[in-house]
mmCIF file of the protein (N, C-alpha, C, O) and its ligand, coordinates in Angstrom:
data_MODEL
# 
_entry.id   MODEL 
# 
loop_
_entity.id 
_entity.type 
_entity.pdbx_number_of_molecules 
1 polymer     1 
2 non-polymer 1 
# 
_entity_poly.entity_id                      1 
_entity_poly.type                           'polypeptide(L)' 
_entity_poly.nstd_linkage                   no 
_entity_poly.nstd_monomer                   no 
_entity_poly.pdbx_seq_one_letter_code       
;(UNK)(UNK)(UNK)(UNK)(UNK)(UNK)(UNK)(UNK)(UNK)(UNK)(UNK)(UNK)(UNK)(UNK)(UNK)(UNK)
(UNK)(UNK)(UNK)(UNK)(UNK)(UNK)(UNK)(UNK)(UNK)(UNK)(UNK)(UNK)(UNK)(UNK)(UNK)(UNK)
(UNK)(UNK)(UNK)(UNK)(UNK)(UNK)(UNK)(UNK)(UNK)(UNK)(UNK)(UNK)(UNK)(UNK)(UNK)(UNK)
(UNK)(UNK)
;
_entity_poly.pdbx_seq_one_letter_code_can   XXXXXXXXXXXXXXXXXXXXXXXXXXXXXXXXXXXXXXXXXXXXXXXXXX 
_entity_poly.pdbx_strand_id                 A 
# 
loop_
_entity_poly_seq.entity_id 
_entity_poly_seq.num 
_entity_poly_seq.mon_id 
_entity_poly_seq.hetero 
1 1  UNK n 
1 2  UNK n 
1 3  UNK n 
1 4  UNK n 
1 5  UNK n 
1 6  UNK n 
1 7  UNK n 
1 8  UNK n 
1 9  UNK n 
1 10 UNK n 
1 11 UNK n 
1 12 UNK n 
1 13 UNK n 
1 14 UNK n 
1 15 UNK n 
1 16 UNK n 
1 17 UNK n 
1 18 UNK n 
1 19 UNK n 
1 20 UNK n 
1 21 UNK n 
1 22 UNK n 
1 23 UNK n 
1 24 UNK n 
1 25 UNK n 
1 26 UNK n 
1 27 UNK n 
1 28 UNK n 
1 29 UNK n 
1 30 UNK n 
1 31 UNK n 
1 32 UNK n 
1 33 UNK n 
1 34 UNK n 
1 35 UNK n 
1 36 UNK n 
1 37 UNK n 
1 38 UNK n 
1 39 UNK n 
1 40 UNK n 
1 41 UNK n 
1 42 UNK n 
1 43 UNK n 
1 44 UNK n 
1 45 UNK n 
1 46 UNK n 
1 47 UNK n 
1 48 UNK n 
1 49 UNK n 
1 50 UNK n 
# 
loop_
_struct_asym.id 
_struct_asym.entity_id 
A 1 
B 2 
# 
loop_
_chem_comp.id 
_chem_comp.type 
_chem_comp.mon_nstd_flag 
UNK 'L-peptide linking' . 
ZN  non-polymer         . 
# 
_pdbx_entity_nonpoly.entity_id   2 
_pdbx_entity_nonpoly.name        ? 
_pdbx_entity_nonpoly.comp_id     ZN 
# 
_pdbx_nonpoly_scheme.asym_id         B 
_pdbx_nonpoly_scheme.entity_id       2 
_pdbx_nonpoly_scheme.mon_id          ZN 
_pdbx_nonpoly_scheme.ndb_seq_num     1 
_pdbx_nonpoly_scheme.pdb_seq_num     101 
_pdbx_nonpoly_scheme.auth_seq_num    101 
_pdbx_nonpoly_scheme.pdb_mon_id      ZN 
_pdbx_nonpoly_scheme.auth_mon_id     ZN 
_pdbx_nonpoly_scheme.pdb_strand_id   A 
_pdbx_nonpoly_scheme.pdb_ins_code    . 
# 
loop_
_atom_site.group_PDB 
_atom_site.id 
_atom_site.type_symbol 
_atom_site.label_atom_id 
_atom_site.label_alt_id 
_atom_site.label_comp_id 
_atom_site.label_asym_id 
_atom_site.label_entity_id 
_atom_site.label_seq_id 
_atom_site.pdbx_PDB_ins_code 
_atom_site.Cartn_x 
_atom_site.Cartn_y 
_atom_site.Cartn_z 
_atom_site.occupancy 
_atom_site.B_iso_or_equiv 
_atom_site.pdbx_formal_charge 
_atom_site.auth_seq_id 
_atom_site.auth_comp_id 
_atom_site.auth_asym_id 
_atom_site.auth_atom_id 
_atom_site.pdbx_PDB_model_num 
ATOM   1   N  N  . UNK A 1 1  ? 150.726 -69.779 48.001 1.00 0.00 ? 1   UNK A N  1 
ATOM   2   C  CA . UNK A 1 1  ? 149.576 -70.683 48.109 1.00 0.00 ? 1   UNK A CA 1 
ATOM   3   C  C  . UNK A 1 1  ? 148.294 -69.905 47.867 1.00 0.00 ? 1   UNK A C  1 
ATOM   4   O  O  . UNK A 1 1  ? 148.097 -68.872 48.507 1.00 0.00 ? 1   UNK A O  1 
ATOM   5   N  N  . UNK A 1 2  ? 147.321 -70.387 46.887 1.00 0.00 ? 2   UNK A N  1 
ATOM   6   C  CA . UNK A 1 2  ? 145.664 -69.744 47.147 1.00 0.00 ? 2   UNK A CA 1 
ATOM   7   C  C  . UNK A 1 2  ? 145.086 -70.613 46.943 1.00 0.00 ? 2   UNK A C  1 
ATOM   8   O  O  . UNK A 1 2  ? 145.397 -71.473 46.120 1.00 0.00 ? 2   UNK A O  1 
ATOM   9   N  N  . UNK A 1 3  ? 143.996 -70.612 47.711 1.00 0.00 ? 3   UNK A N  1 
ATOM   10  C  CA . UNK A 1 3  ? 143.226 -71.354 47.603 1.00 0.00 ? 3   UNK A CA 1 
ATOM   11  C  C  . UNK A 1 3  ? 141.950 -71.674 46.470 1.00 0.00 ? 3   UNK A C  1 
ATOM   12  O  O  . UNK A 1 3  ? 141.673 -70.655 45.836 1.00 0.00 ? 3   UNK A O  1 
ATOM   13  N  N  . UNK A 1 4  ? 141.444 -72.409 46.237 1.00 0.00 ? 4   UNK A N  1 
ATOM   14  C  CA . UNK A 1 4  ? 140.325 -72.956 45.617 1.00 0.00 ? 4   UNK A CA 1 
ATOM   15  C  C  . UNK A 1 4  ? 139.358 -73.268 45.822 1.00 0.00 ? 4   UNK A C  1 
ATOM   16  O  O  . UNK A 1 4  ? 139.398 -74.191 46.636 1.00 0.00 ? 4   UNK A O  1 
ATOM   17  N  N  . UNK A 1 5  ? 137.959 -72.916 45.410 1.00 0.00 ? 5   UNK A N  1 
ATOM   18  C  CA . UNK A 1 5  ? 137.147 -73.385 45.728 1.00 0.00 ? 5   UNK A CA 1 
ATOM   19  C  C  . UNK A 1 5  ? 136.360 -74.482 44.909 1.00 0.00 ? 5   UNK A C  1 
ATOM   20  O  O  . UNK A 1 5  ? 136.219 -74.415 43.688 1.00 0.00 ? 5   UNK A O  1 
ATOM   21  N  N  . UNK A 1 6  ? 135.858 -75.509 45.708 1.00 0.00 ? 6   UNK A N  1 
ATOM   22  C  CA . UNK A 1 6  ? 135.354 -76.771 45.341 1.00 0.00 ? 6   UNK A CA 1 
ATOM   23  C  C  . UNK A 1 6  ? 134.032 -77.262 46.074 1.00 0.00 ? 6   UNK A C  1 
ATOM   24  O  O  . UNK A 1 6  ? 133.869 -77.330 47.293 1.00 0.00 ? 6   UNK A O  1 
ATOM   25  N  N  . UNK A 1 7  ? 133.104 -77.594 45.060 1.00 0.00 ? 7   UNK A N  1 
ATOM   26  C  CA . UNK A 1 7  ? 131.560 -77.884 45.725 1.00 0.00 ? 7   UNK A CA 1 
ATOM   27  C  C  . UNK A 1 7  ? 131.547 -79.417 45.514 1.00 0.00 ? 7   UNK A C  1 
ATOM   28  O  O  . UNK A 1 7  ? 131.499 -79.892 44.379 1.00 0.00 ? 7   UNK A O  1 
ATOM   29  N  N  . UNK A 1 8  ? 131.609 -80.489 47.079 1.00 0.00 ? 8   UNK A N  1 
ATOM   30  C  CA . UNK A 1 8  ? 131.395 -81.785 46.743 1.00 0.00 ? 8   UNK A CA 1 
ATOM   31  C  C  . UNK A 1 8  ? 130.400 -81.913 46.014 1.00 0.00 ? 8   UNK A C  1 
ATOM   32  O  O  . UNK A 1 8  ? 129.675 -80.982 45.664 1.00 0.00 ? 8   UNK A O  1 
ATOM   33  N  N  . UNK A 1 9  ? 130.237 -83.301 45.653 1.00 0.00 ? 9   UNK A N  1 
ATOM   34  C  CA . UNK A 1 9  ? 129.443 -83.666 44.510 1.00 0.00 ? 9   UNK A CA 1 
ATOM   35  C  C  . UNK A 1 9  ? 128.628 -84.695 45.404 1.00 0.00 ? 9   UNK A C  1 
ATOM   36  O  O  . UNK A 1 9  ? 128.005 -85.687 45.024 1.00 0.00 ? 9   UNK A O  1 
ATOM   37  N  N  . UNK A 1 10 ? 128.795 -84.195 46.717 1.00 0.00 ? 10  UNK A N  1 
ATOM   38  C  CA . UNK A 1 10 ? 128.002 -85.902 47.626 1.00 0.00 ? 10  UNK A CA 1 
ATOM   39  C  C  . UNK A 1 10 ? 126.839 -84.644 48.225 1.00 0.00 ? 10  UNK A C  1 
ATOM   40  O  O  . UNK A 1 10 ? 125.623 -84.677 48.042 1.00 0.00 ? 10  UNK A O  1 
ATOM   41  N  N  . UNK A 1 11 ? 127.416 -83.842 48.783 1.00 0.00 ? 11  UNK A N  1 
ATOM   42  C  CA . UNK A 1 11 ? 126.377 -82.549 49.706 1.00 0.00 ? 11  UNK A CA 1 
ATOM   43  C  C  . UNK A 1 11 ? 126.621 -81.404 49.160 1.00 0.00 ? 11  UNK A C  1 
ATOM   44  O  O  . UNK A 1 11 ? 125.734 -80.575 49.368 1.00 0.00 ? 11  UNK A O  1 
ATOM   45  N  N  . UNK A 1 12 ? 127.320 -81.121 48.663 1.00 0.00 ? 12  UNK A N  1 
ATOM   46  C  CA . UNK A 1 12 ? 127.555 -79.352 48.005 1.00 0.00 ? 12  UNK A CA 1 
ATOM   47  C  C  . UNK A 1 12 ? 128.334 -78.839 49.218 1.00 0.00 ? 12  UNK A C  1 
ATOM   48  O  O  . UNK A 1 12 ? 129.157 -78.015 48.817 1.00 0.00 ? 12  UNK A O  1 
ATOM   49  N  N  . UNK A 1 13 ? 128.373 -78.937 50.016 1.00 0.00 ? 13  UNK A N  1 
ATOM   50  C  CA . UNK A 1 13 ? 129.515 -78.379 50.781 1.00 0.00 ? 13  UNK A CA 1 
ATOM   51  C  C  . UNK A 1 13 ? 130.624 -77.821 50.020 1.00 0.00 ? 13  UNK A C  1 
ATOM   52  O  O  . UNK A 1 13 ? 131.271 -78.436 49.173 1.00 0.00 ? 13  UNK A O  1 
ATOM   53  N  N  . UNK A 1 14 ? 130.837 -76.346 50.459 1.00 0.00 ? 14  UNK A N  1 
ATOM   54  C  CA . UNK A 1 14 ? 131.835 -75.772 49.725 1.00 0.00 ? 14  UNK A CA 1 
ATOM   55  C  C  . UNK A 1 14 ? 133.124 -76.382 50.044 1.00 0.00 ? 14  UNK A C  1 
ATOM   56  O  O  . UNK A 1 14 ? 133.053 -76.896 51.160 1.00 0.00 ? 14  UNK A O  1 
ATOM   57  N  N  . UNK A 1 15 ? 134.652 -76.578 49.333 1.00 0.00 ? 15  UNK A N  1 
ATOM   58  C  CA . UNK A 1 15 ? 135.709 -77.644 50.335 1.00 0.00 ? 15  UNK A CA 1 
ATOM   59  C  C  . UNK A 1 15 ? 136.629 -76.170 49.752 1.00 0.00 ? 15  UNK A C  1 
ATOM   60  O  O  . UNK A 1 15 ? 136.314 -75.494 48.773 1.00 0.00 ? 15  UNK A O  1 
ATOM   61  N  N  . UNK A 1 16 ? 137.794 -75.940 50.648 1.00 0.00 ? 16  UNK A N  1 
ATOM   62  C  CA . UNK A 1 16 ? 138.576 -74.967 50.312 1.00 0.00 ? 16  UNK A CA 1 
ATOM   63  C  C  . UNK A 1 16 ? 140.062 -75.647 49.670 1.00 0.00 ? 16  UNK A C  1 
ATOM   64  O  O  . UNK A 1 16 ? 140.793 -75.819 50.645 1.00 0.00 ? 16  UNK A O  1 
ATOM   65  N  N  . UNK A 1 17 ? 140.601 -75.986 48.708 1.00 0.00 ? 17  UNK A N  1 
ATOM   66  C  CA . UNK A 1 17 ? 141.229 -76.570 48.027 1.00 0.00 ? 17  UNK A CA 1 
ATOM   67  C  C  . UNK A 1 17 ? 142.801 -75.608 48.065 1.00 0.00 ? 17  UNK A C  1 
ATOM   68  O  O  . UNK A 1 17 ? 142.827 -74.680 47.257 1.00 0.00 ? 17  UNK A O  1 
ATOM   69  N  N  . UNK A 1 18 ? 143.584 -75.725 48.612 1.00 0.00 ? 18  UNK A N  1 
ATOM   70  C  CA . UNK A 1 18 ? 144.782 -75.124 48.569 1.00 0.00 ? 18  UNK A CA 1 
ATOM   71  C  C  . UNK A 1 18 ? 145.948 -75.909 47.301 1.00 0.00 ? 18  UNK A C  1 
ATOM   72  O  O  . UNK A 1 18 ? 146.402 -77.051 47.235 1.00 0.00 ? 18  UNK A O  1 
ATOM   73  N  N  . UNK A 1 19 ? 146.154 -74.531 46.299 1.00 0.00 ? 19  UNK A N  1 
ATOM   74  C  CA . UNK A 1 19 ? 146.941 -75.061 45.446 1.00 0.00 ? 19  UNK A CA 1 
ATOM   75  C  C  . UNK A 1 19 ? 148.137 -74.452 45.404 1.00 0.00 ? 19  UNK A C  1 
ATOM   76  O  O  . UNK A 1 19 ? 148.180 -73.320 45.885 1.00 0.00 ? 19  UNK A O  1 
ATOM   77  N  N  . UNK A 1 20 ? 149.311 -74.998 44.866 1.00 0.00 ? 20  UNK A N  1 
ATOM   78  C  CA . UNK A 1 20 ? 150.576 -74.585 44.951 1.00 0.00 ? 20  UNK A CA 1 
ATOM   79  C  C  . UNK A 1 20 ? 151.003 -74.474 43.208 1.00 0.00 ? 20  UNK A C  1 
ATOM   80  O  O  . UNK A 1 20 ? 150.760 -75.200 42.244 1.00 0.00 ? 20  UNK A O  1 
ATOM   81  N  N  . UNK A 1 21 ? 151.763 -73.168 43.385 1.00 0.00 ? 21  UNK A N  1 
ATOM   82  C  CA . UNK A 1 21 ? 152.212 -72.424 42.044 1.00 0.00 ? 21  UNK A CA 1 
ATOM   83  C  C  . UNK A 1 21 ? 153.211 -73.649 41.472 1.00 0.00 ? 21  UNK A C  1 
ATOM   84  O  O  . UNK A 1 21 ? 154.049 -74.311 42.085 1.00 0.00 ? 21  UNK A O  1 
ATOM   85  N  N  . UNK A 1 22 ? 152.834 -73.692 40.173 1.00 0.00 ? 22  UNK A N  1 
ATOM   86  C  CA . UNK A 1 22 ? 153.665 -74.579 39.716 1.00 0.00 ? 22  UNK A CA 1 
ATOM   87  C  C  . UNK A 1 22 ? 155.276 -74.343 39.313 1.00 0.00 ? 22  UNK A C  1 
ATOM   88  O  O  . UNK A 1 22 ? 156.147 -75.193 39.127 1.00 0.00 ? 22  UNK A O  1 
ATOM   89  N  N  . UNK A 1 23 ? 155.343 -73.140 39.258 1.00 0.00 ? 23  UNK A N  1 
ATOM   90  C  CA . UNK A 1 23 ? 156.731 -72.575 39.196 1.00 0.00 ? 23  UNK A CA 1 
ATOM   91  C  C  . UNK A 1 23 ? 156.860 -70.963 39.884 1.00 0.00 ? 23  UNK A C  1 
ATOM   92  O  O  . UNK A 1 23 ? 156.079 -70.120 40.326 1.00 0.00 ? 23  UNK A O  1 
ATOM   93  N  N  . UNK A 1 24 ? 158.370 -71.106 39.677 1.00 0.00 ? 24  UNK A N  1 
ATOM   94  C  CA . UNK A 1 24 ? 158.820 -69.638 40.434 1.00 0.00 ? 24  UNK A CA 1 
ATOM   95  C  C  . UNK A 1 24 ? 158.467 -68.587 39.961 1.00 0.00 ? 24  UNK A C  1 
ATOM   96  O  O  . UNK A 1 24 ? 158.358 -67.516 40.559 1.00 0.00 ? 24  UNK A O  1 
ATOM   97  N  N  . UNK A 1 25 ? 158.210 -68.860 38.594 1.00 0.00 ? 25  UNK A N  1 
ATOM   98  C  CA . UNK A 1 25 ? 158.141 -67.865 37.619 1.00 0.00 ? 25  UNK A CA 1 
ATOM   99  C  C  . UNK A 1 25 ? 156.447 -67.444 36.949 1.00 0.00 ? 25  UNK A C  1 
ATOM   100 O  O  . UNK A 1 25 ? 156.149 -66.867 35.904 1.00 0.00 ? 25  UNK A O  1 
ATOM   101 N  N  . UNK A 1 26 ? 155.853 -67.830 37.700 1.00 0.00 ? 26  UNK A N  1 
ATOM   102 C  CA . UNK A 1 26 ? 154.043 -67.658 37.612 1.00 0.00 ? 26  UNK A CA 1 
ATOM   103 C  C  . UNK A 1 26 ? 153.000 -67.620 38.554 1.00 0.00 ? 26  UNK A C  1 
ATOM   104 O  O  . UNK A 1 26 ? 153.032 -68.373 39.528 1.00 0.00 ? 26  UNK A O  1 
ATOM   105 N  N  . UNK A 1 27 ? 152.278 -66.997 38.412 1.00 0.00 ? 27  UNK A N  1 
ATOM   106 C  CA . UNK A 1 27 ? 151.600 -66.780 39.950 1.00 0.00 ? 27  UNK A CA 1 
ATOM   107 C  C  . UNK A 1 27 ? 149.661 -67.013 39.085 1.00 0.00 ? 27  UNK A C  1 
ATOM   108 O  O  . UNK A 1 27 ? 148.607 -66.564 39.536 1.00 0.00 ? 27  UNK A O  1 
ATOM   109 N  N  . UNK A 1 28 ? 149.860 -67.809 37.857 1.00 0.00 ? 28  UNK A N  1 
ATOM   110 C  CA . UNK A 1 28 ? 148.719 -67.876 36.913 1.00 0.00 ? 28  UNK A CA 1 
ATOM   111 C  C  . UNK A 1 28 ? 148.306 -69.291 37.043 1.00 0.00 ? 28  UNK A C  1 
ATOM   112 O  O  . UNK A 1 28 ? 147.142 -69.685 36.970 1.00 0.00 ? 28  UNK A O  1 
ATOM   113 N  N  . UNK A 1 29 ? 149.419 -70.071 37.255 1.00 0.00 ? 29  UNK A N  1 
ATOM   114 C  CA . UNK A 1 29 ? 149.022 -71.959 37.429 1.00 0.00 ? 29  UNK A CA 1 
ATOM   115 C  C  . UNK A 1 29 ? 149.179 -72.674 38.715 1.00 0.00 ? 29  UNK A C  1 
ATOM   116 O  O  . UNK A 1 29 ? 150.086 -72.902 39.516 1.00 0.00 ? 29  UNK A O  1 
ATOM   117 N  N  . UNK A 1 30 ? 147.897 -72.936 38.578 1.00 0.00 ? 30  UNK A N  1 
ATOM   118 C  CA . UNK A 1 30 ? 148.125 -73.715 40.217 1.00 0.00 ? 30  UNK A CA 1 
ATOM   119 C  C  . UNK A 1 30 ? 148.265 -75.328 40.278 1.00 0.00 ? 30  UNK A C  1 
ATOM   120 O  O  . UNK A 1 30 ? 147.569 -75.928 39.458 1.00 0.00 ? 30  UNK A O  1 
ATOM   121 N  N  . UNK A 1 31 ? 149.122 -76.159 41.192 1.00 0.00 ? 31  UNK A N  1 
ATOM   122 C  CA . UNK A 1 31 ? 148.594 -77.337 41.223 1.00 0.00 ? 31  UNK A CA 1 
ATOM   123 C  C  . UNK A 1 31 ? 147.500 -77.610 41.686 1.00 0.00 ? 31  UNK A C  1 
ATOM   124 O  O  . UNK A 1 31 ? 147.043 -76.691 42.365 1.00 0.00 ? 31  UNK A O  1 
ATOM   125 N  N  . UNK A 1 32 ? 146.714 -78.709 41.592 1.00 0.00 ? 32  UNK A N  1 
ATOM   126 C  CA . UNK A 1 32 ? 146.186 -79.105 42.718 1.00 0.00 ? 32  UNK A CA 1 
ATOM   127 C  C  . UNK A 1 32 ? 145.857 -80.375 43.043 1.00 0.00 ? 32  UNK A C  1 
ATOM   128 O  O  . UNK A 1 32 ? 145.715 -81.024 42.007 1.00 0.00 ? 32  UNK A O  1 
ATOM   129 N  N  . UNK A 1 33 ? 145.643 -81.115 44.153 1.00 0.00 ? 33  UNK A N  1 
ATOM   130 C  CA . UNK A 1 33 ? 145.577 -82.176 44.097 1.00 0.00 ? 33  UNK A CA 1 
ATOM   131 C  C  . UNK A 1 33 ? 144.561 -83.299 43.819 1.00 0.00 ? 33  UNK A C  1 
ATOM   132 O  O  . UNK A 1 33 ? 143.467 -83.378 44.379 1.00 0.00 ? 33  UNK A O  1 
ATOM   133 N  N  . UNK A 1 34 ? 145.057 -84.207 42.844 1.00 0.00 ? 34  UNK A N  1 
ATOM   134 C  CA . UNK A 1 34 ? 144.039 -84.813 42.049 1.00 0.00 ? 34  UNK A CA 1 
ATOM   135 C  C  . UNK A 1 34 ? 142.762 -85.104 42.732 1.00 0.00 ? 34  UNK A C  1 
ATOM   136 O  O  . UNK A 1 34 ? 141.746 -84.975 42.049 1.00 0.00 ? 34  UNK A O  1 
ATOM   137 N  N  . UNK A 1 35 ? 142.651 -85.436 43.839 1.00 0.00 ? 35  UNK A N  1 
ATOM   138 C  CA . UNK A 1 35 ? 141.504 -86.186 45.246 1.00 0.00 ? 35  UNK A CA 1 
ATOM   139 C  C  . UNK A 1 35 ? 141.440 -85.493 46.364 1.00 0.00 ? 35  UNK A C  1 
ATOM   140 O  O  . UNK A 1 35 ? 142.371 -84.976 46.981 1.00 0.00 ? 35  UNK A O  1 
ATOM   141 N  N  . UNK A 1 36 ? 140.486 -85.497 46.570 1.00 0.00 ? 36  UNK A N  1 
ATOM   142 C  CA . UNK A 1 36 ? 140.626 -84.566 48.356 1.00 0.00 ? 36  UNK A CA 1 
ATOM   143 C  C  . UNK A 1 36 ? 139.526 -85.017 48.637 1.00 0.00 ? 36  UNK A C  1 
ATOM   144 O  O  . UNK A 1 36 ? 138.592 -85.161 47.847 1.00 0.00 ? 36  UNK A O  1 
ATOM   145 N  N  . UNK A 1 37 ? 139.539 -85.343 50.061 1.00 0.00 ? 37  UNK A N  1 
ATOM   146 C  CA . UNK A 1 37 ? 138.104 -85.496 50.705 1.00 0.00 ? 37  UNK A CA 1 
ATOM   147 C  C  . UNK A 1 37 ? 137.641 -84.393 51.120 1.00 0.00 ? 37  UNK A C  1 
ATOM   148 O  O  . UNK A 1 37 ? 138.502 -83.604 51.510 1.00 0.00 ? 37  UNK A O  1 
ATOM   149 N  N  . UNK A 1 38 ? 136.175 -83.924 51.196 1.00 0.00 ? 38  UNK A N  1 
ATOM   150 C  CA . UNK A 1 38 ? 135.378 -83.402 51.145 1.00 0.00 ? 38  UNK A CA 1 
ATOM   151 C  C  . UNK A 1 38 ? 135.449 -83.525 53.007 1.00 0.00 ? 38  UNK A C  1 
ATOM   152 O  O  . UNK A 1 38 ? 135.367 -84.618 53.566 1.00 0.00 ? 38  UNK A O  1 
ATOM   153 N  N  . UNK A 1 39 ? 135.626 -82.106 53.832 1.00 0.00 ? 39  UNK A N  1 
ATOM   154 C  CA . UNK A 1 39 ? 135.478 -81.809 55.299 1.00 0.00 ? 39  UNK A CA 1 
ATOM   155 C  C  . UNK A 1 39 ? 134.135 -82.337 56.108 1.00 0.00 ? 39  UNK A C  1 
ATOM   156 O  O  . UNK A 1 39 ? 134.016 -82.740 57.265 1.00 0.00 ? 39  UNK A O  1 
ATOM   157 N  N  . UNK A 1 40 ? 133.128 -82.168 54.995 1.00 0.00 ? 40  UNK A N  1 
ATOM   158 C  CA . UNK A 1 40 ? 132.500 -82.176 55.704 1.00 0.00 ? 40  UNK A CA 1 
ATOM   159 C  C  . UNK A 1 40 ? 131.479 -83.680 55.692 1.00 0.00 ? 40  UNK A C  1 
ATOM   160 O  O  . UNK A 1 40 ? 130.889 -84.079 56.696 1.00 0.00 ? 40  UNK A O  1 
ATOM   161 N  N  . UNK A 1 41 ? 131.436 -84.360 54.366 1.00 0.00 ? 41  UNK A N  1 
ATOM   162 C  CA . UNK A 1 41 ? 130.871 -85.901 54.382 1.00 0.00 ? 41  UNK A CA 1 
ATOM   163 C  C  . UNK A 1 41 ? 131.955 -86.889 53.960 1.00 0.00 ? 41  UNK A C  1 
ATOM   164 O  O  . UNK A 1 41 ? 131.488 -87.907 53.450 1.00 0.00 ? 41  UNK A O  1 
ATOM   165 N  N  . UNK A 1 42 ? 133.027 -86.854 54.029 1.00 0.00 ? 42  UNK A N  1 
ATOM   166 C  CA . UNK A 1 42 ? 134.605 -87.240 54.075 1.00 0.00 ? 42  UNK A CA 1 
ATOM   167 C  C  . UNK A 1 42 ? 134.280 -87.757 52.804 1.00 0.00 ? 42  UNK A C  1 
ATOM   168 O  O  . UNK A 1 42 ? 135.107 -88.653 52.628 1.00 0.00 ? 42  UNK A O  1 
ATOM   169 N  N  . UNK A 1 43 ? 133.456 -87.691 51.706 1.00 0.00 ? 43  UNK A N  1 
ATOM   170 C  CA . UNK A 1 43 ? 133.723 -88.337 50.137 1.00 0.00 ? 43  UNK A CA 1 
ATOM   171 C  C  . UNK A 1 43 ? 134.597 -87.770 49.339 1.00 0.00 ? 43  UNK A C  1 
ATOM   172 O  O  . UNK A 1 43 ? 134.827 -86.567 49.214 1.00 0.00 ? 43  UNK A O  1 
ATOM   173 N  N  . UNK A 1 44 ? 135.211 -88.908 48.654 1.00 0.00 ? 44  UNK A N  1 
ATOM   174 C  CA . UNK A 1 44 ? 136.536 -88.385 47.685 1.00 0.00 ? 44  UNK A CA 1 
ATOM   175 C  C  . UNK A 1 44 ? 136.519 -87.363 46.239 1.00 0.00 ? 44  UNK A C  1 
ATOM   176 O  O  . UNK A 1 44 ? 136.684 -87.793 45.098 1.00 0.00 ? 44  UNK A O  1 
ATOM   177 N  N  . UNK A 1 45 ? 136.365 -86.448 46.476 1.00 0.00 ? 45  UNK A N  1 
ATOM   178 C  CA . UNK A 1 45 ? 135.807 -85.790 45.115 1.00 0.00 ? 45  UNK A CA 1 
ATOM   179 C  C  . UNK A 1 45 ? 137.310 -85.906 44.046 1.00 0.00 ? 45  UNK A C  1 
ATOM   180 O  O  . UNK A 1 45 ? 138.434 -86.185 44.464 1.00 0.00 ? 45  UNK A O  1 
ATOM   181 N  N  . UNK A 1 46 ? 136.970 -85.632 42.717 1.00 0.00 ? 46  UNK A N  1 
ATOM   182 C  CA . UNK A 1 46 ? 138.264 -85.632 41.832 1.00 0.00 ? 46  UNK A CA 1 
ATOM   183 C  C  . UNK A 1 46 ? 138.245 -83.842 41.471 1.00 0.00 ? 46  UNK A C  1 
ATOM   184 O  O  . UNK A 1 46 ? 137.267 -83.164 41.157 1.00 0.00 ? 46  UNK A O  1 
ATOM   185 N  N  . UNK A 1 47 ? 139.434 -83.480 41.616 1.00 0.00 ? 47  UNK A N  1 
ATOM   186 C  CA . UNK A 1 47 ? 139.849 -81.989 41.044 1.00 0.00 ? 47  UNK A CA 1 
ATOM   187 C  C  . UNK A 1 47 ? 139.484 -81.777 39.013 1.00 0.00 ? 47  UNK A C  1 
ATOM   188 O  O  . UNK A 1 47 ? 140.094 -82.223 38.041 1.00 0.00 ? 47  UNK A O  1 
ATOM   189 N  N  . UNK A 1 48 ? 138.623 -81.175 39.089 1.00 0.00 ? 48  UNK A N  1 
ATOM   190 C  CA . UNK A 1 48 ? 138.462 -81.808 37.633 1.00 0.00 ? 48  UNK A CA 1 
ATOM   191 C  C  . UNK A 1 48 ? 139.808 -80.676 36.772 1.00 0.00 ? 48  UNK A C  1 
ATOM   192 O  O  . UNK A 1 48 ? 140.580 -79.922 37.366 1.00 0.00 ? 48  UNK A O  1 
ATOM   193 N  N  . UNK A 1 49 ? 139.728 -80.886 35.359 1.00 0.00 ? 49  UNK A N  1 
ATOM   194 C  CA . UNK A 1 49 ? 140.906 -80.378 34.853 1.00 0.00 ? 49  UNK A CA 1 
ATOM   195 C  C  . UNK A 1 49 ? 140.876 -79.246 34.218 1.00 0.00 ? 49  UNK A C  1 
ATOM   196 O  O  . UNK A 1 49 ? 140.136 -79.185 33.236 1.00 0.00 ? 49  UNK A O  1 
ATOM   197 N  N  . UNK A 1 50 ? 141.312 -78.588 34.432 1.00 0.00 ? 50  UNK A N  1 
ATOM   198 C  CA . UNK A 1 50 ? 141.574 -76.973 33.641 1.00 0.00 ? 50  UNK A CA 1 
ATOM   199 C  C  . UNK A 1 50 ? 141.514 -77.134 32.208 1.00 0.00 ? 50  UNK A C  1 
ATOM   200 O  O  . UNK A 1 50 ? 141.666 -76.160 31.470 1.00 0.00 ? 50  UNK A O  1 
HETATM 201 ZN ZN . ZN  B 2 .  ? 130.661 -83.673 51.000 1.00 0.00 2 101 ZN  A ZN 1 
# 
């Protein structure tokens, strides 16, 4: 698992985004998940795309 970092788009609050390796065999691609609310003004930000 490592994490990610993500700045809402409602307050800038930094959000710490935990992504998971997409395979056994790479430690270069992460998932992550499409939506997450933001900790600290609970708005839904989108993970934008690599
Ligand atoms: Zn926020």
């Amino acid at each position: 698992m490592e994490d990610f970092e993500f700045e809402c788009w409602d307050c800038w609050e930094t959000n710490y985004i935990k992504g998971r390796p997409k395979g056994f065999w790479t430690t270069t691609h992460y998932e992550l998940p499409g939506e997450w609310n933001c900790w600290s003004c609970g708005a839904v930000n989108t993970t934008p795309d690599d």
